[in-house]
PLY file of the C-alpha trace (Angstrom):
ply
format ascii 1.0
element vertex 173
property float x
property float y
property float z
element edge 172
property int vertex1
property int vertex2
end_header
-10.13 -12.26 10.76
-11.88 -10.56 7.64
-11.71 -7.18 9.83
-8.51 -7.46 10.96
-7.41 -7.84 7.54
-8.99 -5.27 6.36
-7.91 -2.78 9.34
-4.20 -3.54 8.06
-5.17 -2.39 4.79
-6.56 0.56 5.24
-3.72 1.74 7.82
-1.33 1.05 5.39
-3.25 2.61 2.43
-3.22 5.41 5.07
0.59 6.01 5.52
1.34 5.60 1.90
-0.82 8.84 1.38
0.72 10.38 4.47
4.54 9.09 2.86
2.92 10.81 -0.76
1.77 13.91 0.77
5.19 14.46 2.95
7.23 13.58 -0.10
5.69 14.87 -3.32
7.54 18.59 -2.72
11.00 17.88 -2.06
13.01 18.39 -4.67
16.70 16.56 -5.05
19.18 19.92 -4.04
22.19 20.08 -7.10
23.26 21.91 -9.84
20.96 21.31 -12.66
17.51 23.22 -13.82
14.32 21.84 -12.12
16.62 21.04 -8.75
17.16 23.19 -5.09
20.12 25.20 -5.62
22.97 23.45 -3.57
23.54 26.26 -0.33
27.20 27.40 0.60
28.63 29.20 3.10
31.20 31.45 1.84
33.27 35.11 2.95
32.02 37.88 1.21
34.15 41.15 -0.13
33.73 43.58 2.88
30.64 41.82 4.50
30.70 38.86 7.28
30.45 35.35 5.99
27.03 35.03 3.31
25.09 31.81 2.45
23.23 31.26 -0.66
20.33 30.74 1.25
19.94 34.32 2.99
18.56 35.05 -0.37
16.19 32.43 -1.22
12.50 34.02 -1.11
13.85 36.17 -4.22
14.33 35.67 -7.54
18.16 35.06 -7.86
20.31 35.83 -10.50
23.80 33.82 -9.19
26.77 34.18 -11.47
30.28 32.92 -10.87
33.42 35.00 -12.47
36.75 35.52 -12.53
38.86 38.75 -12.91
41.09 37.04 -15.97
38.02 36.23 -17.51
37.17 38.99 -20.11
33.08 37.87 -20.79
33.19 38.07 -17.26
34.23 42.06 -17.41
32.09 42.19 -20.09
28.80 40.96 -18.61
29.21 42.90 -14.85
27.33 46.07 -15.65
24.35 44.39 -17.34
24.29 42.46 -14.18
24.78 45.31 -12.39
22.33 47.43 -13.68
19.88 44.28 -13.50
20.20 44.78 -9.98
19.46 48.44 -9.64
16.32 47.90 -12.11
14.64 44.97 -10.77
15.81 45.12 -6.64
12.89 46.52 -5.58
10.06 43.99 -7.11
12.64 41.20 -4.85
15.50 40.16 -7.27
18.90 39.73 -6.18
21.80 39.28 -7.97
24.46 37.99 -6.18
27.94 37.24 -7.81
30.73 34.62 -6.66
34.11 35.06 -7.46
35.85 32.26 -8.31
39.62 32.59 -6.24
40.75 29.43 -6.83
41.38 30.37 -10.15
42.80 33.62 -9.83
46.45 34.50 -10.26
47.10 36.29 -7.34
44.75 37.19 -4.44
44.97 40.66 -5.54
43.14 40.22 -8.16
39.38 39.67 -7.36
39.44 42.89 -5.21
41.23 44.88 -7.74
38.55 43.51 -9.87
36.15 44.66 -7.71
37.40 48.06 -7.28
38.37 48.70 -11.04
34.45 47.56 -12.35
33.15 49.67 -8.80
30.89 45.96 -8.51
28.20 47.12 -5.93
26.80 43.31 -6.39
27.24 41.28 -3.61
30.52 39.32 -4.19
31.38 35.94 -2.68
34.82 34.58 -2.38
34.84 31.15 -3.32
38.57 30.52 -2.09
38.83 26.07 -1.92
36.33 26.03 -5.13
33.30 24.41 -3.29
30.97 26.20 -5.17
33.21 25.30 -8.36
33.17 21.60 -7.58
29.57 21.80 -6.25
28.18 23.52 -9.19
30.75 21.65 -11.62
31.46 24.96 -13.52
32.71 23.78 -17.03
34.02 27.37 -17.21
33.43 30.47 -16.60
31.42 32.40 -16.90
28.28 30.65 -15.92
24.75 32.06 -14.37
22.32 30.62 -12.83
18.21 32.00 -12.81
16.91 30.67 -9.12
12.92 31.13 -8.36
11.54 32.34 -5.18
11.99 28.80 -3.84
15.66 28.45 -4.31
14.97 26.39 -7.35
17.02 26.42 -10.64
15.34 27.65 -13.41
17.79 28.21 -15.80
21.66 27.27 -16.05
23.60 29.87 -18.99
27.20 28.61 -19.69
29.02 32.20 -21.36
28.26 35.47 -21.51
24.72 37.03 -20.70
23.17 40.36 -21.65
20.66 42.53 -19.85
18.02 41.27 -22.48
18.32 37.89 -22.27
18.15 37.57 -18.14
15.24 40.49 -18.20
13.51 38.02 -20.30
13.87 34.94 -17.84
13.69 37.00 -14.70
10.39 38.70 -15.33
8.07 35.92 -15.33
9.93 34.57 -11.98
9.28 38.01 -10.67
5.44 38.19 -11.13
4.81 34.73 -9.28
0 1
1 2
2 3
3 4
4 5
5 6
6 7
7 8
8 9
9 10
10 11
11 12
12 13
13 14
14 15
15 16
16 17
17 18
18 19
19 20
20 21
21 22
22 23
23 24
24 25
25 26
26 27
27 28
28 29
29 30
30 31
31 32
32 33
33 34
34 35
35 36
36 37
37 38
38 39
39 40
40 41
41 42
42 43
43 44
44 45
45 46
46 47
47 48
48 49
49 50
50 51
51 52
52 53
53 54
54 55
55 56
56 57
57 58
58 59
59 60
60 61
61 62
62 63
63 64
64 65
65 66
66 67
67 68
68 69
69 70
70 71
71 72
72 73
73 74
74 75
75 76
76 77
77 78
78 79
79 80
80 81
81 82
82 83
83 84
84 85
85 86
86 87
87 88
88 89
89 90
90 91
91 92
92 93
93 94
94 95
95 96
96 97
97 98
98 99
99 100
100 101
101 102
102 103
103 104
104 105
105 106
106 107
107 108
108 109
109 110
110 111
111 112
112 113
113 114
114 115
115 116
116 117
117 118
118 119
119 120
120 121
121 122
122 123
123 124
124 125
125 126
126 127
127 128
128 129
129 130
130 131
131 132
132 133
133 134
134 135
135 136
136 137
137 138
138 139
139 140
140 141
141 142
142 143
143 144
144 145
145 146
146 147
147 148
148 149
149 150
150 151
151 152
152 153
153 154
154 155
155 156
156 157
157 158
158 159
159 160
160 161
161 162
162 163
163 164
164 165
165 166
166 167
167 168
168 169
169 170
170 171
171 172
């Protein structure tokens, strides 16, 4: 009986250790730094249909805009040139435009075409990513590691400067 006993415990001792091992990784997916980046599925401007996770395996520099919104216009060639400086060592910055929110759907293209945006653009047209992300404006960026993990979550404007800064260590990992 003593054996038996004992047998139980140490096959249940067993799977909790298995349940700890399979478990200790995941991460809750959301919105927020230190969780997976929630994926969407989404048309892109002049490219098939793009998910979030096509990227992950980079560092990602995700930020959400609007063509009305004038830190928005403001911010797009820093991000832009972000892109051009740091592709090669595996960032990609990837931007989502939020349609929902524009005045006509004109706009984002026009947008597009007037800041010649060479970024990868999203359309976010029923605001999932919006309601997913709960955007309390725009603009807002998000710093994603290699692992499709938030890092960092910057509500306003950014600069060249201040993403080099965050992006850099992400990129030497």
């Amino acid at each position: 009986m003593k054996r038996k006993l004992t047998g139980i415990v140490v096959v249940l001792a067993g799977l909790l250790v298995v349940c700890l091992f399979l478990f200790q990784d995941r991460q809750e997916v959301g919105n927020s730094p230190g969780m997976v980046a929630e994926n969407f599925q989404l048309p892109m401007y002049e490219q098939p249909v793009g998910e979030l996770h096509d990227y992950f395996g980079n560092v990602i520099v995700l930020n959400t805009w609007a063509s009305w919104c004038e830190p928005c216009r403001e911010e797009m060639p820093a991000l832009m040139q972000l892109q051009d400086d740091y592709h090669a060592q595996g960032l990609s910055v990837l931007t989502v435009n939020m349609q929902k929110t524009e005045r006509t759907l004109q706009d984002a293209a026009e947008f597009i075409e007037e800041m010649n945006i060479t970024l990868p653009v999203f359309f976010d047209e029923d605001g999932y990513v919006y309601d997913q992300y709960q955007l309390p404006g725009l603009p807002v960026t998000y710093i994603i590691n290699r692992d499709g993990v938030i890092e960092e979550r910057i509500a306003g404007e950014v600069t060249y400067e201040g993403l080099e800064e965050l992006i850099l260590p992400l990129l030497d990992q």
